[in-house]
C-alpha positions in Angstrom: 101.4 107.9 90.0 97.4 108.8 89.7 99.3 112.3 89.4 101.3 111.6 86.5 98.1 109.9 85.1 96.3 112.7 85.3 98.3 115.4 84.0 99.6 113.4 81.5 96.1 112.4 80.1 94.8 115.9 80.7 97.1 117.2 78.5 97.7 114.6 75.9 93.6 115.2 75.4 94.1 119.0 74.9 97.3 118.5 72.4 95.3 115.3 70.6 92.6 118.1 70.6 94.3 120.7 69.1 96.2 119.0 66.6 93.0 117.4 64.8 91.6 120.8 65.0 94.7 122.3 63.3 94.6 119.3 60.6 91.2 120.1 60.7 91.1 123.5 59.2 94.5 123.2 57.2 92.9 120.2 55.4 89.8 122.5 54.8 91.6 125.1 53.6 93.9 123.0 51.4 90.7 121.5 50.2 89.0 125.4 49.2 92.5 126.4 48.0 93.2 123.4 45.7 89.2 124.0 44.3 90.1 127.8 43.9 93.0 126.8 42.4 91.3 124.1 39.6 89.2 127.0 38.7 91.6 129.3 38.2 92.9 127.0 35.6 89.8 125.7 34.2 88.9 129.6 33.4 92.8 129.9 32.0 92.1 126.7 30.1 88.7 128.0 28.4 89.9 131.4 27.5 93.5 129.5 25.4 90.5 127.2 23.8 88.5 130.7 22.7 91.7 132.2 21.9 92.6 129.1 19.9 89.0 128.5 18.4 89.2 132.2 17.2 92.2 131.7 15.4 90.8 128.3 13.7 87.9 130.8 12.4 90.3 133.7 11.3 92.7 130.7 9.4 89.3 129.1 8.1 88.0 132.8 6.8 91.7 133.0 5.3 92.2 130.5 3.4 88.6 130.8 2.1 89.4 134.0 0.6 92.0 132.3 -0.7 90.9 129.7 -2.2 88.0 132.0 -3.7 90.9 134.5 -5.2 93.2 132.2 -6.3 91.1 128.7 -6.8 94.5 127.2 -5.7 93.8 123.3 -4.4 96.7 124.2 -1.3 94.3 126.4 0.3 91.3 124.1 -0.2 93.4 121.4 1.5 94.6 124.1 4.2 90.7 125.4 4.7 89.8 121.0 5.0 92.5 121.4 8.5 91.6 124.2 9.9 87.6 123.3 9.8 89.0 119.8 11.4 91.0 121.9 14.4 87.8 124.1 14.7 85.4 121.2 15.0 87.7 119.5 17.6 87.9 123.4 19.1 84.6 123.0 19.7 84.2 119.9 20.9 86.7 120.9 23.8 85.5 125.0 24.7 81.6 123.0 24.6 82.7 120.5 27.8 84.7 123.2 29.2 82.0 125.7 29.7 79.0 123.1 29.8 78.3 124.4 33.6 78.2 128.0 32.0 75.0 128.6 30.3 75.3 132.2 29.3 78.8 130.9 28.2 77.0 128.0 26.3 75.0 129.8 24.2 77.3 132.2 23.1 79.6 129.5 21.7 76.5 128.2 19.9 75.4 131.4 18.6 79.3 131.6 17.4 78.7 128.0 15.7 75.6 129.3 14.3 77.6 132.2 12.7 80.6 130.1 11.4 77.7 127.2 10.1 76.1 130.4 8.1 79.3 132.0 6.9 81.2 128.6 5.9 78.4 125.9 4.6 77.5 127.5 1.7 81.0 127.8 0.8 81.9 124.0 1.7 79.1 123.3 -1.0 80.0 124.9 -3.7 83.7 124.7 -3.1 83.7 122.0 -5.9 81.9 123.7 -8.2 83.2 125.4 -11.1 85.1 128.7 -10.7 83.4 131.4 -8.9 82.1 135.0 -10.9 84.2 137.8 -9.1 80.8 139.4 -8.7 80.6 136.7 -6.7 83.9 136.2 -4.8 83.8 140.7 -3.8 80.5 139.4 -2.2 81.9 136.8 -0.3 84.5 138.9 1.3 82.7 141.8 2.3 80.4 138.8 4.2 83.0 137.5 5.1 84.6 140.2 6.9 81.1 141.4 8.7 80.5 137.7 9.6 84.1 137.4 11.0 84.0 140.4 12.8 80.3 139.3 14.4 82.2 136.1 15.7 85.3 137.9 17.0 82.5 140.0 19.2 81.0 136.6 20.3 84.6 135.3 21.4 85.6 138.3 22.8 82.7 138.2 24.7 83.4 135.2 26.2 86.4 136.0 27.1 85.7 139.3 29.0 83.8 136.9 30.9 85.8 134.8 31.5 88.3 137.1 32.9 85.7 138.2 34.9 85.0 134.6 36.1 89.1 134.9 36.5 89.8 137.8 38.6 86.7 136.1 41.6 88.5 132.9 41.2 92.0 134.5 41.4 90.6 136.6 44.5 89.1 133.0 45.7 92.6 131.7 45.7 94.1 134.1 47.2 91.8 134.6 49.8 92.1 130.7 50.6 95.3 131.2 50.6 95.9 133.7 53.3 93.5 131.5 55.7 96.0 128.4 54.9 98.6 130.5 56.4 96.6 131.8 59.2 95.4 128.5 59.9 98.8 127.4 59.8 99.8 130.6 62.3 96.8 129.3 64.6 98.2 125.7 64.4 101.7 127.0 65.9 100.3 128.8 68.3 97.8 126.2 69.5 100.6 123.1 69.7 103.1 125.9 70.7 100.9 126.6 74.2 100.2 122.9 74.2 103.3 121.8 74.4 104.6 124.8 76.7 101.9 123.8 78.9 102.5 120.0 79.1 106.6 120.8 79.6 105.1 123.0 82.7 103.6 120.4 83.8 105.5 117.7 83.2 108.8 119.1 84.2 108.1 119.0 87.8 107.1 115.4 87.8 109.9 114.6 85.9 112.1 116.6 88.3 110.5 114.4 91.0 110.9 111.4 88.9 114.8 111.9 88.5 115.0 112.5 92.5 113.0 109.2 93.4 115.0 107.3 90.9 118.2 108.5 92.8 116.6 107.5 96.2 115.8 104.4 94.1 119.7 103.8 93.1 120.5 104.5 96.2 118.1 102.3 98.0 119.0 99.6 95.2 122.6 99.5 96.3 122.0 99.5 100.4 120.0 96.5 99.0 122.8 95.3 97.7 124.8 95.9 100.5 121.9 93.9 103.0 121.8 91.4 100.6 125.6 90.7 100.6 125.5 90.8 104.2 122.1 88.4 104.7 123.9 86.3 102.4 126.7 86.1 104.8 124.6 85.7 107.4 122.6 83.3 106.2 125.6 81.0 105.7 126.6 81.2 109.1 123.1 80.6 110.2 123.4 77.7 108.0 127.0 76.1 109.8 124.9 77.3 113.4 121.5 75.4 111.7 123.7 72.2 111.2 125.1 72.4 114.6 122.0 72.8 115.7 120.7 69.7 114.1 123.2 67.7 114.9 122.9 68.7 118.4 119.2 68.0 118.3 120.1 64.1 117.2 122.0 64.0 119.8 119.5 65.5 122.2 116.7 63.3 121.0 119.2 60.1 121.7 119.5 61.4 125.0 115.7 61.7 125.5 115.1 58.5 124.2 118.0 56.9 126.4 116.1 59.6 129.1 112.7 58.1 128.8 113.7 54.8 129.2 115.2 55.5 132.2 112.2 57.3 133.6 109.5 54.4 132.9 112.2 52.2 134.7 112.8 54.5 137.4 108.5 55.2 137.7 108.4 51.5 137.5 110.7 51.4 140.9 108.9 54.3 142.3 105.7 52.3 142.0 106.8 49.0 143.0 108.5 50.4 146.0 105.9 52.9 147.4 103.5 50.2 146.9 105.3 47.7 148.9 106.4 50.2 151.1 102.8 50.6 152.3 102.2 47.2 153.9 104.8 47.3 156.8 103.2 51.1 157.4 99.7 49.5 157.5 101.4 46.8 159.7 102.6 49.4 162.2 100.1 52.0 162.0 97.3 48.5 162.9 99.4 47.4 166.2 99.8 50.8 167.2 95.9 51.3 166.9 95.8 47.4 168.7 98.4 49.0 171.5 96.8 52.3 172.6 93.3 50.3 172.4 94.2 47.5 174.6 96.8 49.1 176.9 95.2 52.1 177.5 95.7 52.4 181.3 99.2 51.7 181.0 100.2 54.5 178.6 100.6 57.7 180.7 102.5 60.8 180.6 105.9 60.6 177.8 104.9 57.1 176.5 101.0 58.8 175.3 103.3 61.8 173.5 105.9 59.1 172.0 102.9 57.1 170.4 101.5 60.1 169.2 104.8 61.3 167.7 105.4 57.6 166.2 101.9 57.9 164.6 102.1 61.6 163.2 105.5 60.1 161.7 103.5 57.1 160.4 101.0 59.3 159.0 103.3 61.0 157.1 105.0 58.6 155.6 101.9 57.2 154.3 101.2 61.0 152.8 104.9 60.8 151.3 104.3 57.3 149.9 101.0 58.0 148.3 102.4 61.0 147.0 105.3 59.0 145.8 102.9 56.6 143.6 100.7 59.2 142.3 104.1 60.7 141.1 105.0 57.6 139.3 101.3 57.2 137.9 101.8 60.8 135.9 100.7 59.9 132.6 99.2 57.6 132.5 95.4 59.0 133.2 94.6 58.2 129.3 95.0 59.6 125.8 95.0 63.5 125.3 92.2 65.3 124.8 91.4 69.3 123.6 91.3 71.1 127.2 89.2 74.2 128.3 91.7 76.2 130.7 88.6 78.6 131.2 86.6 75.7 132.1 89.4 74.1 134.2 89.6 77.3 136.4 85.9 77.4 137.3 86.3 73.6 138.4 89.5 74.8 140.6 87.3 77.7 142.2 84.3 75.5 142.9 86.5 73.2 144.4 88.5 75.8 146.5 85.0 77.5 146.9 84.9 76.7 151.0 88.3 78.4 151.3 88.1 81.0 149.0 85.0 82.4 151.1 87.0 82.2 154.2 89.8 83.9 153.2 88.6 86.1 151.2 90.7 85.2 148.1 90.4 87.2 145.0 91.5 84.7 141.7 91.5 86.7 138.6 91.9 84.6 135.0 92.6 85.9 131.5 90.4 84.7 128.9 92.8 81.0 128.9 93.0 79.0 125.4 92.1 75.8 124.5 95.1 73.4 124.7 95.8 69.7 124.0 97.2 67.5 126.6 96.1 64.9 129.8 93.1 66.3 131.0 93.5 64.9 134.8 97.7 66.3 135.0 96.6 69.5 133.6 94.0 69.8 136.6 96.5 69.0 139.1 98.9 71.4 137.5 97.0 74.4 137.9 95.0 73.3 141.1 98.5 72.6 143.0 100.1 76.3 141.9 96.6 77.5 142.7 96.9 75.5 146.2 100.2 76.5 146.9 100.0 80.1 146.3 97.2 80.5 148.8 99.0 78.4 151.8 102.3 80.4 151.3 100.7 83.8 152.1 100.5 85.3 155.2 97.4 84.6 157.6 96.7 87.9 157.9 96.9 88.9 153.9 94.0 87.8 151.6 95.5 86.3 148.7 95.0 87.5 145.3 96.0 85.4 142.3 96.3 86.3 138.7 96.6 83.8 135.8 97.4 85.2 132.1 99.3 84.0 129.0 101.1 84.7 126.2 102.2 83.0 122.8 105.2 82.4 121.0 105.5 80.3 118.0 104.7 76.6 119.0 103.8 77.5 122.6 101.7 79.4 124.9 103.3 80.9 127.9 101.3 80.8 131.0 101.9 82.8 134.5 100.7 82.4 137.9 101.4 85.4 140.1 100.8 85.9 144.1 101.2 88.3 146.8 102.6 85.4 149.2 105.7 85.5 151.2 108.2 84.9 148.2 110.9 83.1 147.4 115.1 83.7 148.3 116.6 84.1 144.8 118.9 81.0 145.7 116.0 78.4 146.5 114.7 79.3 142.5 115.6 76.0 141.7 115.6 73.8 144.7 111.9 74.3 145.2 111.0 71.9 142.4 113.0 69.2 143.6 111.1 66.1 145.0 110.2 66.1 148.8 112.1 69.7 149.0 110.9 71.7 152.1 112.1 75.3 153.2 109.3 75.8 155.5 108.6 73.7 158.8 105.4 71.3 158.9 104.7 73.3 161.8 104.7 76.6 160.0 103.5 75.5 156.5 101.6 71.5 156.1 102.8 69.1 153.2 104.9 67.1 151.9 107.4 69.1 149.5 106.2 67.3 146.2 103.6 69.5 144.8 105.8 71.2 142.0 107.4 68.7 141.9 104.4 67.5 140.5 104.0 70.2 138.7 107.6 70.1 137.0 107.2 66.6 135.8 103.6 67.4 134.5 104.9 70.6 132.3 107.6 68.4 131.1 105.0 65.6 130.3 104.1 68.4 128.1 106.7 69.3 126.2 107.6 72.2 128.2 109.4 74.1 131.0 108.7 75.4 134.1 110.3 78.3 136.4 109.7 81.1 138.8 110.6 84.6 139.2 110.0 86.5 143.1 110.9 88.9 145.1 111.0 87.8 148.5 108.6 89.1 151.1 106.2 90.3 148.5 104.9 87.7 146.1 105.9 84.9 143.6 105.2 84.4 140.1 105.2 80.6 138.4 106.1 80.9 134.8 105.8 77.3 132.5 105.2 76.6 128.9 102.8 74.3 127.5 103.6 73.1 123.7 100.4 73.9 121.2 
């Protein structure tokens, strides 16, 4: 396009150019042409008014003569006009050659001579008849006078043909410049325009290709558009499905929560009743191996022992059991640190991590919204549980990182422990599940199950991917 722009203003400059150059020096030679022109025919003009002014004289010296011969009162009438149509003569040739000096003052020395030759004559034209003496006189002075003033006019008129044949030149001269000017002119709008088609014709070669692409691009456009339009209205029927199925989901989860607040509500009442007869026991066993100590020996010492490691863990399952059923209810949510979080989990692990040599590596974490206390115990029990299922021998290493999607961030927790099977993927987050010995592996089985309910406390979901033998990963989604 800045292409286009350019050639095209380039050469609409140069053509703009040329044209007011052309008009330029037509109009100039017009103008030279059209003067040459007026004074070719003011000079025609001036030498019809001499030729006319000397035929006023030679019909004024006529009829005089006349007159004087024949004292008839039709010549003095005809001599009265043609002094009239000299007068008036005069009048004219004197603004015509007013810019002509020399031309001036021959005209006036040509009035002079017709004054002389005719006043006298105009006075005594009404006098009594005239002597022949007299009248003989008159026409020889007549005739020299006359011919003095046809030398005058013709005078003038030689130079006014002279004044004729420059101006004629002039004209023509002018006039062969108008036609080379307007030879230039063709030429110069000829190359003009040859040289904008040059130019042009490319682009607009170009021009006619894109706006083929353009067609064709307009109709696949078409095409998608039919087709998104078809689309679109199944998306629309799978939309209302959708929402439909999402009322119905959101019954469910109201139906759902009820449920769970009465079935925490059990879980609390119960593990908290649960743990007076296990205080009851666990004191009279103390009271027993305190007061009867010599008569517990051999089997009956290892039975005790056995009754209070089971007591003991009971207790562990039951506390576990309430802090499962108190999930939630820590407080109001609050914006969370993960970064910050982490450090907390490594200080706290600090003792361990130093022992074992543990390596925990963290992605810069975001800053999430949620229950400050669940979120701890989320991470810290993945954490916890990815360094007791490796091997004694391995150091851990831990990596945490995330990723978003629209609405959620996607968190991962990846090991080099002992893995999982592929078909335990699901049990493992079931409460009090186990697929390791106590004697192999301490606890209690309810850590992700903790950590289940604590995602889904969250809004979101939680899962794992391993390969057995070589390390775990915990995937789970946490809602923005």
């Amino acid at each position: 396009m800045k292409r286009i722009r350019k050639i095209g203003l380039t050469n609409f400059i140069l053509l703009i150019s040329s044209l007011l150059l052309v008009i330029f020096l037509i109009t100039f030679s017009f103008i030279k042409n059209a003067s040459s022109a007026e004074m070719v025919a003011h000079t025609w003009e001036v030498k019809s008014t001499i030729r006319s002014l000397s035929s006023s004289i030679s019909e004024m010296k006529s009829r005089k003569l006349n007159f004087l011969y024949t004292q008839q009162i039709k010549y003095k009438h005809a001599y009265s006009d043609s002094r009239e149509e000299y007068d008036s003569l005069l009048i004219v040739l004197e603004d015509l050659v007013k810019d002509n000096q020399s031309q001036l003052t021959c005209l006036m020395e040509v009035d002079s001579i017709v004054g002389d030759n005719f006043t006298n004559f105009e006075n005594s034209i009404n006098t009594a008849k005239i002597a022949d003496s007299q009248i003989i006189f008159e026409g020889k002075a007549e005739v020299d006078k006359v011919s003095r003033i046809q030398a005058k006019l013709e005078k003038m008129v030689s130079e006014e043909n002279k004044l004729l044949e420059e101006r004629g030149a002039s004209y023509e001269r002018w006039k062969v410049i108008i036609l080379i000017a307007i030879g230039v002119a063709g030429i110069i709008i000829f190359l003009s325009l040859y040289n904008l088609i040059k130019k042009v014709r490319p682009l607009l070669e170009e021009l006619l290709e894109t706006k083929g692409r353009l067609e064709q691009t307009n109709t696949n456009l078409k095409q998608t558009l039919v087709e998104l339009n078809t689309s679109n209205a199944q998306k629309e029927i799978e939309m209302q499905a959708k929402n439909r199925a999402m009322e119905e989901t959101e019954k469910l989860n109201v139906s759902l929560q009820v449920k769970n607040q009465q079935l925490d509500h059990f879980a609390y009442v119960a593990s908290h009743d649960l743990q007076e007869p296990l205080r009851t026991v666990s004191n009279y066993l103390e009271i027993f191996q305190e007061d009867y100590p010599e008569r517990l020996e051999g089997e009956a010492t290892m039975y005790l022992d056995f009754i209070n490691s089971a007591v003991e863990r009971m207790r562990n399952l039951i506390s576990g059991l309430l802090s499962f059923s108190r999930l939630g209810t820590s407080g109001e949510q609050e914006k969370i640190n993960l970064n910050e979080t982490i450090q907390k989990i490594k200080e706290d692990f600090s003792a361990v991590i130093e022992d074992r040599n543990i390596v925990i590596e963290s992605q810069l974490l975001p800053t999430i919204t949620g229950h400050k206390l669940e979120i701890k115990q989320l991470f810290q029990n993945l954490i916890s549980n990815a360094i007791k299922f490796t091997k004694k021998d391995v150091s851990p290493h831990i990596e945490i990182s995330f990723d978003e999607t629209d609405g959620y961030y996607n968190f991962h927790i990846k090991d080099n422990g002992i893995g999982i099977p592929d078909k335990d993927f699901s049990k493992i987050f079931d409460m009090f599940s186990r697929l390791h010995s106590t004697k192999d592996y301490d606890g209690q089985g309810i850590g992700l199950a903790f950590c289940k309910k604590i995602v889904e406390l969250h809004h979101g979901n939680i899962w794992v991917t391993s390969e057995f033998g070589k390390g775990s990963t915990l995937h789970f989604t946490l809602k923005k």
